[in-house]
C-alpha positions as CSV (number, residue, x, y, z in Angstrom):
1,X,-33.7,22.8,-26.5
2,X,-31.0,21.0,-24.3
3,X,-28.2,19.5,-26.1
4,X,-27.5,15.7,-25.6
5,X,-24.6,16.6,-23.3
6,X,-26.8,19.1,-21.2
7,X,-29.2,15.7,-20.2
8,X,-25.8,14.0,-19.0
9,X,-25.6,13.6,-15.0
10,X,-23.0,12.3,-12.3
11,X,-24.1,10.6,-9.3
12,X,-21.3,10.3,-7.0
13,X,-21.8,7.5,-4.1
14,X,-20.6,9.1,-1.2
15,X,-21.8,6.6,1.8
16,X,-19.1,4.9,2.8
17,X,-17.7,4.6,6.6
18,X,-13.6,3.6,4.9
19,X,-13.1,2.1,8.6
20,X,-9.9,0.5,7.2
21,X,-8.7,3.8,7.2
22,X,-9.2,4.1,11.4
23,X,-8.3,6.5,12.7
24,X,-8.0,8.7,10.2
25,X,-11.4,7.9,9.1
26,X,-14.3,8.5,11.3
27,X,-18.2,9.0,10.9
28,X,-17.4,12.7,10.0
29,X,-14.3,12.2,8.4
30,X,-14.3,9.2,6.4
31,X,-12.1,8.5,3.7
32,X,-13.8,9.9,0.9
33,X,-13.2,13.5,2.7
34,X,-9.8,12.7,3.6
35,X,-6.6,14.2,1.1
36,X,-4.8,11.1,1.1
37,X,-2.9,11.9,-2.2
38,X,-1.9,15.7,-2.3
39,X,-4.2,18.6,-1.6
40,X,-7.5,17.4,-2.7
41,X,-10.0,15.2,-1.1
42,X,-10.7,11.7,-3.2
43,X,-14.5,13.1,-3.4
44,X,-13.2,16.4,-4.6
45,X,-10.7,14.4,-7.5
46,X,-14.0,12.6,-7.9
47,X,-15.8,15.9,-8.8
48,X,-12.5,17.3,-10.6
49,X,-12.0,14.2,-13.6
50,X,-15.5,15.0,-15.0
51,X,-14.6,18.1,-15.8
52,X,-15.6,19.0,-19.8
53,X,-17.8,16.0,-19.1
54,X,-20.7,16.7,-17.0
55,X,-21.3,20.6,-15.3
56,X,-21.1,20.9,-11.7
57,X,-24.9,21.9,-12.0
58,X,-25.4,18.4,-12.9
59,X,-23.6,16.7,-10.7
60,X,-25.5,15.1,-7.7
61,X,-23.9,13.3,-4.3
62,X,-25.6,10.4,-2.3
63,X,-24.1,10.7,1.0
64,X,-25.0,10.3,4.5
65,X,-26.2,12.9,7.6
66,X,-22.5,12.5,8.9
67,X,-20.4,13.6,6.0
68,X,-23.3,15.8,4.4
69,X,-22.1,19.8,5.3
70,X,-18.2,18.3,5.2
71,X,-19.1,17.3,1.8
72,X,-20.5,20.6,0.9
73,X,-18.3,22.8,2.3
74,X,-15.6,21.1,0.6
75,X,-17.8,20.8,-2.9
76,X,-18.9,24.6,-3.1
77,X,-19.3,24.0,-6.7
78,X,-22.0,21.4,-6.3
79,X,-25.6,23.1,-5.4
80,X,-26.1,22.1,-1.7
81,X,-29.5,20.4,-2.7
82,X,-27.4,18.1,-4.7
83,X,-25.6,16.7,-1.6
84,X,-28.2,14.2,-0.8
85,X,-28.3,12.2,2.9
86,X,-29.5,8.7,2.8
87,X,-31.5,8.1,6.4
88,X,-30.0,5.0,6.3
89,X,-27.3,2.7,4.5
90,X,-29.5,0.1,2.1
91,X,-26.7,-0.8,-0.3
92,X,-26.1,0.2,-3.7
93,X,-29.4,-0.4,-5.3
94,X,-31.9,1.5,-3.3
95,X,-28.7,5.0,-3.9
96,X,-28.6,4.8,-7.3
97,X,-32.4,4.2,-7.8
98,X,-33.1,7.2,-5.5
99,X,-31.0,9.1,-7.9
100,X,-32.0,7.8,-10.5
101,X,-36.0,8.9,-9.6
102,X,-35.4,12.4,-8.6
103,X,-33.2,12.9,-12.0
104,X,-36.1,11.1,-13.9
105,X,-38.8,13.7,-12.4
106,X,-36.2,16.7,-13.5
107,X,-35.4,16.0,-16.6
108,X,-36.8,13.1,-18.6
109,X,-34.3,12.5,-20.9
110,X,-31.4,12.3,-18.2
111,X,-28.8,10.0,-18.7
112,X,-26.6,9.0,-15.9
113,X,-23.0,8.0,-14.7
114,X,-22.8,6.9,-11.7
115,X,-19.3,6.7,-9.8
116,X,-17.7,5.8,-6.5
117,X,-16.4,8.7,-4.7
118,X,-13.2,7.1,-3.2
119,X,-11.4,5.9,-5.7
120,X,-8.2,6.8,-7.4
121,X,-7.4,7.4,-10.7
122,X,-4.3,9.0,-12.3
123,X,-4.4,9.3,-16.0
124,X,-8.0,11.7,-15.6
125,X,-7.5,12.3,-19.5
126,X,-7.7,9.0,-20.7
127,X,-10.2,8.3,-18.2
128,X,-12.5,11.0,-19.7
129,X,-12.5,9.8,-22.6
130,X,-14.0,6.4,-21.3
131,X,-16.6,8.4,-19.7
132,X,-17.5,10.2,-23.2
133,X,-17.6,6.8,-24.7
134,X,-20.4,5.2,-22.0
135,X,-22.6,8.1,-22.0
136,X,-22.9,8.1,-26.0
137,X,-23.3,4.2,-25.6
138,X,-25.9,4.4,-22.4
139,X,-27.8,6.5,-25.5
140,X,-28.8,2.9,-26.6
141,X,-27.8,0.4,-24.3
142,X,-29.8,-1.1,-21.3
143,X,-26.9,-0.6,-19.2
144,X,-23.1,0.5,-19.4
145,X,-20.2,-0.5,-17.6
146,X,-16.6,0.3,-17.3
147,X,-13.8,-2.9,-16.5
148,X,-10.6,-2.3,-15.4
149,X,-7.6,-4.1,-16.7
150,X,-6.3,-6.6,-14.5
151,X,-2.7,-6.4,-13.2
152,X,-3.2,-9.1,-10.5
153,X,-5.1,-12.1,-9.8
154,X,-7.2,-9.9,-7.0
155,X,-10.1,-11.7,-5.4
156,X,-11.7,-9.0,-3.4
157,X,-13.1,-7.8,-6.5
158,X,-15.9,-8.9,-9.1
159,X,-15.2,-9.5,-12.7
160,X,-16.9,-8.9,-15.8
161,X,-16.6,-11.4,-18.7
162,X,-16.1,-9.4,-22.1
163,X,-16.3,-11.2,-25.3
164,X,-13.3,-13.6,-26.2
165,X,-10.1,-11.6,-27.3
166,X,-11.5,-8.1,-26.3
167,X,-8.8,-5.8,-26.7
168,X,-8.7,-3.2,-24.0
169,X,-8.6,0.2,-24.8
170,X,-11.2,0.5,-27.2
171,X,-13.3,3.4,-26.9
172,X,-16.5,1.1,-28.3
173,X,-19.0,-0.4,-26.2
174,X,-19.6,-4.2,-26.7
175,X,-22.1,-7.0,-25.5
176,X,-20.6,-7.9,-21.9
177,X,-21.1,-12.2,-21.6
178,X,-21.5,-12.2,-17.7
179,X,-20.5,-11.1,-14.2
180,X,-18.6,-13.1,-11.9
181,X,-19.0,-13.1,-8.3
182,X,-15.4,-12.7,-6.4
183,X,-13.4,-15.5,-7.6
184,X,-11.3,-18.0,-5.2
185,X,-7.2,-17.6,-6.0
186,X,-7.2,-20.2,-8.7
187,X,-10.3,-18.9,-10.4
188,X,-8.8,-15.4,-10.4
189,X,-5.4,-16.6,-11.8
190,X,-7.8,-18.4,-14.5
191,X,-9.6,-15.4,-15.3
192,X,-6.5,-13.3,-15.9
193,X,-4.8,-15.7,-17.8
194,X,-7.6,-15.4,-20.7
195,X,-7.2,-11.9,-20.7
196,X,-11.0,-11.2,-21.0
197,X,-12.1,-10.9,-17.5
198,X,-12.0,-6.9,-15.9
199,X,-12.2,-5.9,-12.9
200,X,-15.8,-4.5,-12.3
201,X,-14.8,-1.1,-10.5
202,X,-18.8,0.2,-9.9
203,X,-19.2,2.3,-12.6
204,X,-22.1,2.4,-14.4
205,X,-24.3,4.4,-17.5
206,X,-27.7,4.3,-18.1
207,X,-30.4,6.1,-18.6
208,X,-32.5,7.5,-15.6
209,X,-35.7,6.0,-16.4
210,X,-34.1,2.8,-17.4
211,X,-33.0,2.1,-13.8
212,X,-36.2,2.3,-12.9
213,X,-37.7,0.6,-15.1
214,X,-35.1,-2.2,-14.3
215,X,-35.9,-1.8,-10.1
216,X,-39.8,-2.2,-11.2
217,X,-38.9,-5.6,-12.9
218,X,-36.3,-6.6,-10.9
219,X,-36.9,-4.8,-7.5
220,X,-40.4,-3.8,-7.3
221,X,-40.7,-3.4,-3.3
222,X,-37.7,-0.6,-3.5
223,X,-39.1,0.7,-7.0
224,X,-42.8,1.2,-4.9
225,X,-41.6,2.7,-1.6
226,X,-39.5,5.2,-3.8
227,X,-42.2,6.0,-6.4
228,X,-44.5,7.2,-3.4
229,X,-42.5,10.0,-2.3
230,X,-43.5,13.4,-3.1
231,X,-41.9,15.9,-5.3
232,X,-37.8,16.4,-5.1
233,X,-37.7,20.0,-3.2
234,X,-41.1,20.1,-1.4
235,X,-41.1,20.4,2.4
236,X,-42.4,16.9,2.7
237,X,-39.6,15.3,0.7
238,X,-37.1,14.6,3.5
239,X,-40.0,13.8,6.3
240,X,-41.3,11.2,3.6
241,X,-37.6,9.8,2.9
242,X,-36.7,9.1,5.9
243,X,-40.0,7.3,7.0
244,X,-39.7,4.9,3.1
245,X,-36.2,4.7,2.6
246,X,-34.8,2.2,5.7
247,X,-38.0,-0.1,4.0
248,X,-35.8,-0.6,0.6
249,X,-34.0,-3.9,0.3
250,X,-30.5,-3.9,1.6
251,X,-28.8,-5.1,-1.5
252,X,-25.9,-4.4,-3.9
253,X,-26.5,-2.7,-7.7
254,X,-25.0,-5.5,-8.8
255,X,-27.4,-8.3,-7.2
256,X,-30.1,-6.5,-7.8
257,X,-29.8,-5.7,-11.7
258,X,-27.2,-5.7,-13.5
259,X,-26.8,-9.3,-13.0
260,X,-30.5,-10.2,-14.4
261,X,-30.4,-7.5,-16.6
262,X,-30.6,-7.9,-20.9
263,X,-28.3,-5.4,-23.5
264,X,-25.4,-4.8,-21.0
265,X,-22.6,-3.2,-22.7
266,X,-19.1,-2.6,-21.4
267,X,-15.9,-0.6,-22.3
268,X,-13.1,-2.6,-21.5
269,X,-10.2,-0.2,-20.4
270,X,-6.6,0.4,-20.5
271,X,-4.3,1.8,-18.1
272,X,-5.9,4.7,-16.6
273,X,-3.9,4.3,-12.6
274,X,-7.6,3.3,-11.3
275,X,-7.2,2.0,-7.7
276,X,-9.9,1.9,-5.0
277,X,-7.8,2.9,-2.3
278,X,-9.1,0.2,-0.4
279,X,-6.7,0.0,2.8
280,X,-3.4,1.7,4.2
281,X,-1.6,-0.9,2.1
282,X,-3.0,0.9,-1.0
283,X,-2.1,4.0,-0.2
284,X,1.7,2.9,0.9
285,X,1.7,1.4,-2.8
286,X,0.9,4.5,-4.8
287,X,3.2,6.8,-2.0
288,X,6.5,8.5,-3.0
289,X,9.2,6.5,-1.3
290,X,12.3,6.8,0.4
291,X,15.9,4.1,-0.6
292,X,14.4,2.0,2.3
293,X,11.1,1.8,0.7
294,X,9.8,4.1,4.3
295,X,7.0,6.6,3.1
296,X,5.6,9.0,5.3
297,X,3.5,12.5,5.5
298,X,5.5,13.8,8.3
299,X,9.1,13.8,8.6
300,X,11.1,10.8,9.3
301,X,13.7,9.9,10.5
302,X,14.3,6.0,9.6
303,X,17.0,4.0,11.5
304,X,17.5,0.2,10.2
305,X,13.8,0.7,9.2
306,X,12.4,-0.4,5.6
307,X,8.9,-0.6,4.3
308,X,6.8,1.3,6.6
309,X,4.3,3.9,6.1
310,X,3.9,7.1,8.5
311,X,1.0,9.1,8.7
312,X,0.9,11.9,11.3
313,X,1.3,15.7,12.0
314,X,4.5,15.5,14.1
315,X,8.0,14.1,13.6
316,X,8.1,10.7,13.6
317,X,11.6,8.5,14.9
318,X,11.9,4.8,13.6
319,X,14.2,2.4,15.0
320,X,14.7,-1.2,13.7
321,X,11.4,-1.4,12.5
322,X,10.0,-3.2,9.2
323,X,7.1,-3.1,7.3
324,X,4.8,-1.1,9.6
325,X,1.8,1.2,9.5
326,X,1.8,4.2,12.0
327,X,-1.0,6.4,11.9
328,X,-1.5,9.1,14.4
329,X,-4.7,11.8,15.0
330,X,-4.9,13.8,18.1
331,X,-7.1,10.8,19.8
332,X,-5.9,7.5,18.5
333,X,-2.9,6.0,17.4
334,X,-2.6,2.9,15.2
335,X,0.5,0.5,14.7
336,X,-0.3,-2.2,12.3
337,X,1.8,-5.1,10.1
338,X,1.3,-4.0,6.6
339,X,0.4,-7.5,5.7
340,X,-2.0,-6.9,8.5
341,X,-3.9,-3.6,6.7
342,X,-7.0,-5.1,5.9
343,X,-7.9,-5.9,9.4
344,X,-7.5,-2.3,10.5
345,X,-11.6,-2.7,10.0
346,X,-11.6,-5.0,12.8
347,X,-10.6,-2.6,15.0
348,X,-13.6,-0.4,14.4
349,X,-15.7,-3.3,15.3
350,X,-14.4,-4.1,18.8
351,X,-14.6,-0.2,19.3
352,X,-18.6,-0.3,18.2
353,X,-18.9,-3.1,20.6
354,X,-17.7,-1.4,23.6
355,X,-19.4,1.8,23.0
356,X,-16.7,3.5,22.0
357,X,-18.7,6.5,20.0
358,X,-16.1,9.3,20.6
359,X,-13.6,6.8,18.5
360,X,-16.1,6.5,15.6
């Protein structure tokens, strides 16, 4: 007989383009395969903080026919049947339901975590723990998610309401009161101010055949196409996927469930150095930095220059320059305002519009 922890699965969401992080990050290369922070990829940290928490055997990757053998050959650890490509991108909902019905027709009992694969997170210890605490919860719960303590009033993110004067750091789950779309400045300020609100970071714990059952209810044109496919392994399986899954609804986890959903339980966390790494901006923040605030990946040589971030495989010469990104690849070069790093996303659009496939 398994043991509880044997039925406990990762699924990793792997899809992402990260075109704020042009031109580092292409189709091929996108940001979750890129080693941003040292010598390991943010999917391969992904993979590395469950350790003592879920086997490699049962971890699983939803990804996409780009990034599929990069992923693999940089994840030898993970069973290359685990690497899953979507045809298509639909969203959150129709990944992790996908996931969710192939661990379902494995293993019955499977309970599972699922996790973005780009994010970043420095204290892995106390974030384990966490992890140990939602699967035992996810035991019981409809549903099981993790909030990040605040430290700004940010409103690119959502937030999930805890229950008045939740104390973070608790390692027991408790009723969540709501979600909350992304707020406007003033209703962000407001929601940090009571000290209840977490950032929703996309991590979530429930059982396999929960999520389905909660796509049925809630999503039952996704929850058909995906019940129809053949078995997980036979030599129909990827024919038939790719002929049901651009059908599913093109919709967000969030939208689609957990929103409408009863018994959601949260964990509401401390400190663990969680950051989704969400432009160059981040990744300037969390870099090791020079008296002039410069940071760079190359060497530098910084004259009357303060605030910029270099990334690049030759030496790079500032002059009188402030508060610049510089990022070069063999094919591209990119020189951006800081303040400006969100837009870098931008650029990838004009580039789809003209055709420009070799710069994507």
């Amino acid at each position: 007989m398994r043991s509880m922890a044997n039925h406990r699965y990762a699924v990793i969401m792997a899809g992402g383009r990260g075109t704020r992080f042009w031109p580092r990050s292409r189709k091929r290369t996108a940001k979750q395969v890129l080693r941003l922070f040292g010598d390991r990829s943010l999917i391969q940290q992904a993979v590395d903080r469950l350790a003592g928490v879920v086997p490699a055997q049962n971890i699983w990757i939803v990804t996409n026919e780009f990034l599929q053998a990069e992923i693999r050959k940089q994840l030898p650890e993970i069973p290359k049947r685990q690497v899953i490509a979507e045809p298509s991108q639909r969203n959150t909902a129709p990944c992790i339901a996908l996931a969710a019905h192939i661990l379902a027709e494995l293993d019955s009992q499977a309970v599972m975590g699922v996790f973005p694969a780009d994010h970043l997170i420095l204290n892995a210890k106390r974030f384990r723990t966490f992890v140990q605490a939602a699967f035992r919860a996810a035991q019981t719960s409809s549903v099981v998610v993790l909030g990040i303590q605040p430290r700004w009033a940010e409103t690119g993110y959502g937030y999930i309401e805890f229950p008045k004067n939740t104390q973070p750091g608790r390692v027991e789950a408790v009723t969540v009161a709501s979600f909350r779309e992304k707020p406007d400045q003033k209703t962000a300020e407001q929601f940090v101010s009571e000290g209840n609100f977490f950032w929703n970071a996309g991590m979530f714990f429930w059982q396999a055949s929960k999520v389905l059952e909660l796509m049925r209810h809630h999503q039952p044109k996704t929850a058909t196409l995906l019940a129809g496919l053949p078995p997980f392994g036979s030599k129909h399986f990827s024919r038939k996927l790719a002929e049901t899954y651009p059908l599913c609804e093109n919709i967000s986890i969030d939208y689609a469930v957990l929103e409408r959903a009863e018994q959601v339980a949260g964990l509401a966390l401390d400190d663990i150095g969680w950051s989704d790494v969400g432009s160059w901006e981040a990744v300037y923040a969390l870099a090791e930095k020079d008296s002039d605030g410069n940071a760079s990946r190359t060497e530098l040589i910084a004259q009357n220059s303060r605030g910029n971030y270099v990334d690049a495989t030759k030496p790079v010469a500032l002059l009188g320059v402030d508060d610049l990104i510089v990022v070069d690849t063999p094919d591209a070069l990119l020189v951006a305002q800081r303040a400006r790093a969100q837009d870098v996303s931008q650029i990838v659009k004009r580039l789809e519009a003209k055709s420009r496939d070799e710069l994507l």
